[in-house]
C-alpha positions as CSV (number, residue, x, y, z in Angstrom):
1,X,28.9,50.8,100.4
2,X,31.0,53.6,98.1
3,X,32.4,52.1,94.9
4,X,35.3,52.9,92.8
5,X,37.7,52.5,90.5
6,X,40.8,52.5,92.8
7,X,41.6,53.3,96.6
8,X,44.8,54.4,97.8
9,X,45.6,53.5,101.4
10,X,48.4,56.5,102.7
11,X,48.4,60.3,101.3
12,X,52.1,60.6,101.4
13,X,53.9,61.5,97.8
14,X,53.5,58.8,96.5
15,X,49.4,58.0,97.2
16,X,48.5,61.4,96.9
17,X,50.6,61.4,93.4
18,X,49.2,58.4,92.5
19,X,45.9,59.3,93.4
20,X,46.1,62.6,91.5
21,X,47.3,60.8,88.1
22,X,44.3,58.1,88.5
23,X,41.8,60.9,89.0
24,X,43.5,62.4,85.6
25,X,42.8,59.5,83.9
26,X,39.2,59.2,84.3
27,X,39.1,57.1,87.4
28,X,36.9,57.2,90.2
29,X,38.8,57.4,93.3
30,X,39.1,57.6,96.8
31,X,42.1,57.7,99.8
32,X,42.1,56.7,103.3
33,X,44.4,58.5,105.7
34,X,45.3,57.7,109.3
35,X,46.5,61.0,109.7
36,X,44.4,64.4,110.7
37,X,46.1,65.9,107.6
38,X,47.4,64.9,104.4
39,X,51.3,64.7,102.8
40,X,52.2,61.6,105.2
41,X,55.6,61.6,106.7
42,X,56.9,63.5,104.0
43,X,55.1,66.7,104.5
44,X,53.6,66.6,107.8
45,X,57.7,65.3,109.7
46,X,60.1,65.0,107.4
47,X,61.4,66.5,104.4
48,X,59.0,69.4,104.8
49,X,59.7,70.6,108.2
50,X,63.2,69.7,108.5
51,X,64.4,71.9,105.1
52,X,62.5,74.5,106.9
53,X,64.6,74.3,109.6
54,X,67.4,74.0,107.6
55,X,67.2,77.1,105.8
56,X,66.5,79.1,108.5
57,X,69.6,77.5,110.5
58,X,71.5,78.0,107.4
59,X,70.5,81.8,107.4
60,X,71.1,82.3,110.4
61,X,74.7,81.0,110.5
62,X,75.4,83.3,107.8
63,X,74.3,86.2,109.3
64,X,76.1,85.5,112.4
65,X,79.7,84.4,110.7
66,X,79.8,85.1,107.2
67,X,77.8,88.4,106.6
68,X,80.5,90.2,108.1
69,X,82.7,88.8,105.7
70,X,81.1,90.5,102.8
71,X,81.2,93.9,105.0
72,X,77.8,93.5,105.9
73,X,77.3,94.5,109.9
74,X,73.9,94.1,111.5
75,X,74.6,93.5,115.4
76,X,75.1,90.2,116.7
77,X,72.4,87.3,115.6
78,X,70.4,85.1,118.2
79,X,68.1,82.4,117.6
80,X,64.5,82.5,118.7
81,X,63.3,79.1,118.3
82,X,60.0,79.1,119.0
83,X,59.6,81.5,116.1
84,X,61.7,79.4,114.1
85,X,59.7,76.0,114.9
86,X,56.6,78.3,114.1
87,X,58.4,79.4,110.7
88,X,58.9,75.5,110.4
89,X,54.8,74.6,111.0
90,X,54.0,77.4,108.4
91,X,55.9,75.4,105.9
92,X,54.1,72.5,107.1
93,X,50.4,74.2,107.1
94,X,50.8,75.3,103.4
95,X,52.0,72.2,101.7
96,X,49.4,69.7,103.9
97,X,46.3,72.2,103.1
98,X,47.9,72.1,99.1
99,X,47.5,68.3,99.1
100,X,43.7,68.9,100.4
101,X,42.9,71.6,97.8
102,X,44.3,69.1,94.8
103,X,42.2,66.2,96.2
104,X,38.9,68.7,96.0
105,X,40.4,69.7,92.5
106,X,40.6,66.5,91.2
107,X,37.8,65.3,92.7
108,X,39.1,62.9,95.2
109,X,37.3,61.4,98.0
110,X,39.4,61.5,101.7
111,X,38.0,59.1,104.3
112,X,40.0,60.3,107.5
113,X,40.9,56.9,109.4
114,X,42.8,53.8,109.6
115,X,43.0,51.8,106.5
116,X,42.8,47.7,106.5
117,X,42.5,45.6,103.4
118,X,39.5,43.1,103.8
119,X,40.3,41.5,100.8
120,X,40.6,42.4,97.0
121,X,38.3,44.8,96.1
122,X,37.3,45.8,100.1
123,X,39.0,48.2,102.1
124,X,37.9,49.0,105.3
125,X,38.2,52.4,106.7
126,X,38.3,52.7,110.8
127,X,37.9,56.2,112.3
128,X,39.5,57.8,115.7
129,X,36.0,57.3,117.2
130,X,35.9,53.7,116.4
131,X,32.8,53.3,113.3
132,X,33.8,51.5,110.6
133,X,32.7,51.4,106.8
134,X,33.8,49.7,104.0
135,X,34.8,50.8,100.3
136,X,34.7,48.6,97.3
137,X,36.9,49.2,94.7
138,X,38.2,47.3,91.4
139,X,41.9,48.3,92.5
140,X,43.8,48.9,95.7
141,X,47.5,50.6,95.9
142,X,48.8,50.1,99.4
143,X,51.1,53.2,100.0
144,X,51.6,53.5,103.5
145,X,55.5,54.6,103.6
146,X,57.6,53.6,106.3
147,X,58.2,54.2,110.5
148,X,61.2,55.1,112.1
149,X,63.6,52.2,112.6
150,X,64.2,51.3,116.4
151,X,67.2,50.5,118.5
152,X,67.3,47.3,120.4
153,X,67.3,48.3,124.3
154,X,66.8,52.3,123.8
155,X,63.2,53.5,124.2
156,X,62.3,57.0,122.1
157,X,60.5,59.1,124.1
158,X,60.3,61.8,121.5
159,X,62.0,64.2,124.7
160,X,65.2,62.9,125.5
161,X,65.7,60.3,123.3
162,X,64.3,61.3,119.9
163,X,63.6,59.6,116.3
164,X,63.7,62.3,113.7
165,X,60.3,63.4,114.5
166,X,60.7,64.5,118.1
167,X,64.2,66.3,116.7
168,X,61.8,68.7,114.6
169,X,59.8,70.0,117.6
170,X,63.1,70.6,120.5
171,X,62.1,72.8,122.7
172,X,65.4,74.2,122.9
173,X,68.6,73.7,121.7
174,X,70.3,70.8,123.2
175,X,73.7,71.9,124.6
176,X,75.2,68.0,123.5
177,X,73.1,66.2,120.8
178,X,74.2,62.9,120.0
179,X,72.9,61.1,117.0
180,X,73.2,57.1,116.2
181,X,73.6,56.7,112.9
182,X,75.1,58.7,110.1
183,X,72.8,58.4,106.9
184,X,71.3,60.9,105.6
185,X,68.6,62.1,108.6
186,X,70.9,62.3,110.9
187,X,73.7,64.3,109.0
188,X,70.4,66.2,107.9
189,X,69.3,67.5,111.4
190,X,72.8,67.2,112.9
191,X,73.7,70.5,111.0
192,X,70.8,72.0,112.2
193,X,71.8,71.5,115.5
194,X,75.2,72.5,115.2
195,X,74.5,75.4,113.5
196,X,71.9,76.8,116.5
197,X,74.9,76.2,118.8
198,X,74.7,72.4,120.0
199,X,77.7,70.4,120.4
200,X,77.3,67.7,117.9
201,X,78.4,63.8,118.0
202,X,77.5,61.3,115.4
203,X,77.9,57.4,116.4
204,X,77.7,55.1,113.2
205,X,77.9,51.4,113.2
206,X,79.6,51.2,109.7
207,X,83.2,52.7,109.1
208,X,81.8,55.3,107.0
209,X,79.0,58.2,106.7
210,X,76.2,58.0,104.2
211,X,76.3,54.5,103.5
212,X,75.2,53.4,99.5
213,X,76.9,56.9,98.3
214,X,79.9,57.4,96.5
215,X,82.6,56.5,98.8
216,X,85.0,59.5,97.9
217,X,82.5,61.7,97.9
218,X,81.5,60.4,101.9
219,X,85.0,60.6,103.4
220,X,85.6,64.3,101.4
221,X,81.9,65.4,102.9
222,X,82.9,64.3,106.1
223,X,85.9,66.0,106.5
224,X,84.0,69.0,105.4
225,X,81.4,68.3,108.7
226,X,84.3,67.7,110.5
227,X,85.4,71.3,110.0
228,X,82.2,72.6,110.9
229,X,82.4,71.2,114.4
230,X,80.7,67.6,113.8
231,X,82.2,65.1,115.7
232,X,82.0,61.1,114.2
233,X,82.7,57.9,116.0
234,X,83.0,55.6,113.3
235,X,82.8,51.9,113.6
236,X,81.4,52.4,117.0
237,X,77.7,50.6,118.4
238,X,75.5,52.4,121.1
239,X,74.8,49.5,123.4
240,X,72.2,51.4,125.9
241,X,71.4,55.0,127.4
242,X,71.0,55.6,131.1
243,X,68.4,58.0,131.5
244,X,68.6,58.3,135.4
245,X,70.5,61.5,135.3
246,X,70.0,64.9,134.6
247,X,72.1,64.0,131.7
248,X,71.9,61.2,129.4
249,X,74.5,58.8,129.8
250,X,75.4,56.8,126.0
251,X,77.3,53.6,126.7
252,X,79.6,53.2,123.1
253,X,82.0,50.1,122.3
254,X,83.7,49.7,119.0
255,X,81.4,47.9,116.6
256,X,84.0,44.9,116.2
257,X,83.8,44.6,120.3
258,X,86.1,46.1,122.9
259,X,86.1,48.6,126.1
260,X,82.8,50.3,126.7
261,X,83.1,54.2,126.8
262,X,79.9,55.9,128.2
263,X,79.2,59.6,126.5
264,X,77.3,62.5,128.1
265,X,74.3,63.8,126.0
266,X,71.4,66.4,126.9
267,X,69.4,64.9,123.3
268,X,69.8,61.6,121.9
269,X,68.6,61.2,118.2
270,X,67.8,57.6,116.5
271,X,69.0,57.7,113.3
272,X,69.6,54.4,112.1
273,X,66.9,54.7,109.0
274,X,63.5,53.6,108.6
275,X,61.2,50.2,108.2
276,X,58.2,49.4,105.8
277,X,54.8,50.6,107.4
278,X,52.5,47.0,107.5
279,X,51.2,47.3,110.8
280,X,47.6,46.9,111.2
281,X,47.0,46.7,107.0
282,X,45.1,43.2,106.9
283,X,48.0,42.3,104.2
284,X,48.2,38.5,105.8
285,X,44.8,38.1,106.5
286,X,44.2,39.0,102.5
287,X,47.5,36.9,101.3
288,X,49.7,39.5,100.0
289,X,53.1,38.6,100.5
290,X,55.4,40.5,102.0
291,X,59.8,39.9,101.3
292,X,62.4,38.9,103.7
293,X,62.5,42.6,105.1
294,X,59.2,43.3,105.4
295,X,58.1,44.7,102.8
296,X,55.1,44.2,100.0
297,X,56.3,42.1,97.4
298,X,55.5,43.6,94.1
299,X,56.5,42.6,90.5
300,X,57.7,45.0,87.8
301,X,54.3,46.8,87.4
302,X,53.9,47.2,91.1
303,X,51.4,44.8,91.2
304,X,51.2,42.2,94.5
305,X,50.6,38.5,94.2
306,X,46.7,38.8,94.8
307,X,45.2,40.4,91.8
308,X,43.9,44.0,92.2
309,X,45.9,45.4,94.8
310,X,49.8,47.2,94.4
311,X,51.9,48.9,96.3
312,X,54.3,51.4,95.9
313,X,56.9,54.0,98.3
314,X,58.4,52.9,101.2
315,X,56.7,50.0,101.5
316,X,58.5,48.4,98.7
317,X,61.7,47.8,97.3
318,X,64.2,50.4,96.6
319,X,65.4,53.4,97.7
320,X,63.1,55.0,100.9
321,X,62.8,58.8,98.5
322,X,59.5,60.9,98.3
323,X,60.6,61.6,94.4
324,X,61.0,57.3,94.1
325,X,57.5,57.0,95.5
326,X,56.1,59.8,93.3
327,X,57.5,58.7,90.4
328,X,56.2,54.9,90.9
329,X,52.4,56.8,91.9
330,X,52.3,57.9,88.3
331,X,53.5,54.8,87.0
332,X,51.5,52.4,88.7
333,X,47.9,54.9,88.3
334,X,48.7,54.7,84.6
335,X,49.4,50.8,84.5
336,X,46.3,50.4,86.2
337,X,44.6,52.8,83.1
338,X,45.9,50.8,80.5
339,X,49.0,52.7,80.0
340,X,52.6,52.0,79.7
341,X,53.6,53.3,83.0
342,X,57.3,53.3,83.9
343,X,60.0,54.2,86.0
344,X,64.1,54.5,85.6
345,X,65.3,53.5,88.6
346,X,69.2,54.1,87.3
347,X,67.9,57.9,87.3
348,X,66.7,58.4,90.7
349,X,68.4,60.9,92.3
350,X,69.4,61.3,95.7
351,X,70.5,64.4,97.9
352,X,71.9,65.2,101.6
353,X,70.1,68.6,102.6
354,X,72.7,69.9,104.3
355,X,75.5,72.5,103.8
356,X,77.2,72.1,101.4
357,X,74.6,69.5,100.0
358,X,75.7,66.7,98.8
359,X,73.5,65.0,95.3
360,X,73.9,61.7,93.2
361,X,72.4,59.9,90.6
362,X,73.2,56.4,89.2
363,X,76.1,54.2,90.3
364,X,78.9,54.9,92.9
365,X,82.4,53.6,91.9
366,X,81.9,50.6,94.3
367,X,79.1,49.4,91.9
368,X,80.7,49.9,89.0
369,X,83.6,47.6,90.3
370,X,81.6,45.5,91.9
371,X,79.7,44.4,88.2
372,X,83.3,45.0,86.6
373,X,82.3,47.4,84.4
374,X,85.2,49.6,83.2
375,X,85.0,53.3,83.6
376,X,86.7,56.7,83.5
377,X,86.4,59.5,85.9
378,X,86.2,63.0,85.4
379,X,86.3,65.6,88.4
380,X,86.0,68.8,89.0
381,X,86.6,71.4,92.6
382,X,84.3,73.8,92.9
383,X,88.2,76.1,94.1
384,X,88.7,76.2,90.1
385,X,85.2,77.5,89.5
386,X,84.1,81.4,89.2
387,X,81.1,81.7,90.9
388,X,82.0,79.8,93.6
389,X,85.1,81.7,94.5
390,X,83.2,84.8,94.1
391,X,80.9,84.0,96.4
392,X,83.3,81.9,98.6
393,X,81.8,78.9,98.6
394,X,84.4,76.7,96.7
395,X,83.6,73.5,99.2
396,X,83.3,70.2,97.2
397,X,83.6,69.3,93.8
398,X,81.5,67.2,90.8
399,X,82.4,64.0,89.9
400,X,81.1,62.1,86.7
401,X,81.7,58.0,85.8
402,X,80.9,56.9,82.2
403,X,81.5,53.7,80.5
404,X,84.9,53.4,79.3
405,X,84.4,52.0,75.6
406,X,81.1,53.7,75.0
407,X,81.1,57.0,77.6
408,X,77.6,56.4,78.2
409,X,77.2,58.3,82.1
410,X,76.7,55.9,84.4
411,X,76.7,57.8,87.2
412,X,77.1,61.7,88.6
413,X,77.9,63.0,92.4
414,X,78.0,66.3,93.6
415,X,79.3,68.0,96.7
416,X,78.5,71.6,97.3
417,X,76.2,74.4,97.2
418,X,72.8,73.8,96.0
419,X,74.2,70.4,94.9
420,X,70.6,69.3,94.8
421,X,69.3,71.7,91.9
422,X,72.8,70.8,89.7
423,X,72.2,67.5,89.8
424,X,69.1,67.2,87.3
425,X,71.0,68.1,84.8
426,X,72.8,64.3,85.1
427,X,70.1,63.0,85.7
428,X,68.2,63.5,82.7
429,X,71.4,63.2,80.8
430,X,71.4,59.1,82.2
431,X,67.8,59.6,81.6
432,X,68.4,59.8,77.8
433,X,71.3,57.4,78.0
434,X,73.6,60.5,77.2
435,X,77.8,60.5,77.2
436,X,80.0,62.7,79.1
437,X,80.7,64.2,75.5
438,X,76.8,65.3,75.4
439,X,77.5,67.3,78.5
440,X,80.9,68.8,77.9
441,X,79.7,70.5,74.7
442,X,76.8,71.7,75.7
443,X,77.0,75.3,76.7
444,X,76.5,76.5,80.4
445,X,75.6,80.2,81.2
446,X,78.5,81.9,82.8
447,X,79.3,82.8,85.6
448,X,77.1,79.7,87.5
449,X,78.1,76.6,90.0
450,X,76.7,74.6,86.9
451,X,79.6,75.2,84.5
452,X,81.6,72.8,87.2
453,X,79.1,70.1,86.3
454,X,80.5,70.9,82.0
455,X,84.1,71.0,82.8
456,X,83.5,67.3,85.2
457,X,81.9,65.8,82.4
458,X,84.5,67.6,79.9
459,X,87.6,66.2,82.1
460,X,86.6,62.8,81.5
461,X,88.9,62.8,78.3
462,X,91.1,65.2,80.5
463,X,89.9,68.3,78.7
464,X,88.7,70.5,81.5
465,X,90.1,74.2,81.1
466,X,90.4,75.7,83.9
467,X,92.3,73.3,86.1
């Protein structure tokens, strides 16, 4: 029987992380993965893949619209998706063989195989071929992520009816896609889509898109979709798919109840988010609890109610982000040293891949009214800023909320290009527990899309210059 110091059950961002940082600190360690490579959902079908996809449908949509706008003429552009899905497993390849080399660096043990908790201080490892062995270890972190979320009555069969995995590796592009549910997956691979030609439809339960984000910031992004060529049906339930026909048949009602309309579909997608991964863990057997939704109950260092074994990612509280789980890896491998491990969880940012991307960190307005905190707002369009009418991208804007009496930032949202490299700069300013002042008076090379994040922060005592 192998002995060590910890075992961490799931190689996705956050065990690998965590399994890194322990292996820093001196510990002896080993992880079990169920999968034939390493990187978990995260790197092996999901955020990996699908911003390679995205960049190369984003590339290609300028070339074949927008390239001749900046007098650039190279013939008329055509997809060749199979080289692009190949461009798309390349991506994949690298960053899964990365995680291997790092394991090897740092001296990691990898038992390839299903992972069940015996008990504290036993893990059980069970290979495709069936043997079995058993590790013993002074501390277990459970970090087996999460599954794609089902709909009641509508079987994925990863062809016609897709999760977000199956809508990484279409064959071809789907004439009509139509996606159920409008967070962040589905906006995600929707604009991949759209951009490779398909017509697009989005069904959403709620009344809005991207539910949790600001809600300005939702109904101005999807009014920018909308001008792309994304249709939404808002307030609207799928209630079953007949799959009997050459095309798929989506019966729709209004969420509230009323007529049924049936839509025509080549692809569908489920959307509708994602579930804690407990299957087949042993957690019962060994007593850890799990919360009303399913998921490992942990206390503020991580740690579950059976002493000796944690959990961290998707299988816990909070929000369902490779950064999140990354950032509790670190936390929880140092806790478990002897260290003061720690993470912000009012600094977590948050961003929508698609184009223009859409980023946030800390509270939306509705929070802020919800607690009855009082705040001020300063915005900013990216139409008043240089860069981006030079380049002529001047879609979205940058919105900041800090505390009325103190001006403390308690929150930031961006919509536009490369939203998701701007928004760091917030975040480690709520990091730091800085003020809108902080930002508006530090100074921003020019010209860059950043100097809209200064003037935001500087118009929240009205004080932004060029609008």
């Amino acid at each position: 029987m192998m002995s060590y110091d910890l075992v961490v059950i799931g190689t996705g961002p956050g065990g690998y992380v965590c399994a890194i940082r322990a292996a820093q600190l001196g510990m002896k360690v080993a992880v079990v993965e169920k999968l034939p490579t390493f990187g978990g959902t995260c790197l092996n079908v999901g955020c990996i893949p699908s911003k390679a996809l995205l960049f190369a449908s984003e590339r290609f949509e300028e070339v074949a619209h927008h390239f001749p706008k900046m007098g650039i003429k190279i013939g008329k552009a055509e997809v060749d998706l199979p080289t692009m899905l190949k461009f798309k497993d390349q991506a994949v390849d690298g960053n899964t063989k990365g995680v291997a080399f790092l394991f090897k660096k740092n001296k990691i043990d990898a038992y390839q195989g299903t992972g069940r908790v015996l008990s504290a201080g036993k893990v059980e490892v069970k290979s495709g071929e069936g043997k079995t062995q058993v590790l013993e270890t002074k501390n277990i972190v459970i970090a087996t992520g999460s599954d794609v979320a089902r709909l009641k009555g509508v079987e994925i069969d990863e062809k016609r009816i897709v999760s977000s995995t199956g809508a990484l590796t279409l064959p071809k592009v789907p004439g009509k896609l139509l996606i159920v549910g409008a967070g962040i997956i589905g906006l995600e691979l929707g604009s991949v889509w759209r951009r490779l030609g398909a017509q697009v439809t989005v069904v959403e339960f709620l009344d809005r898109i991207l539910p949790g984000m600001d809600g300005e910031v939702a109904r101005q992004f999807q009014r920018l979709l909308e001008k792309q060529g994304m249709t939404f049906k808002l307030g609207t339930k799928v209630s079953g798919v007949d799959t009997s026909g050459k095309m798929l048949k989506v019966s729709v009602e209004p969420a509230a109840g009323g007529p049924v309309e049936a839509i025509e579909a080549d692809v569908v997608l489920v959307a509708i988010g994602r579930v804690p991964y407990t299957e087949g863990l042993g957690l019962k057997e060994a007593g850890v609890a799990l919360d009303e939704r399913g998921r490992v109950d942990i206390d503020a260092h991580f740690a579950t109610n059976v002493k000796g074994i944690y959990a961290i990612g998707d299988v816990v509280r909070g929000a369902m982000l490779a950064h999140k789980a990354e950032d509790e890896g670190i936390a929880v491998a140092e806790i478990i040293a002897g260290h003061a491990g720690h993470v912000n969880y009012d600094a977590i940012p948050g961003v929508v891949y698609t184009s223009p991307e859409v980023a946030s960190v800390g509270k939306t307005e509705e929070e802020l009214k919800a607690a009855g905190i009082a705040y001020n707002v300063g915005k900013f369009p990216f139409t008043a800023n240089g860069r981006a009418k030079s380049n002529q991208q001047t879609d979205g804007f940058v919105k900041f909320l800090a505390d009325a009496k103190t001006d403390r930032v308690l929150g930031a949202h961006i919509v536009g290009v490369e939203a998701g490299e701007m928004i760091h700069e917030c975040t480690v300013l709520i990091e730091f527990g800085g003020s809108s002042e902080d930002l508006a008076r530090t100074c921003h090379a020019h010209p860059t899309r950043s100097e809209a994040v200064k003037e935001a922060a500087m118009n929240v005592a009205k004080r932004a210059i060029h609008m």
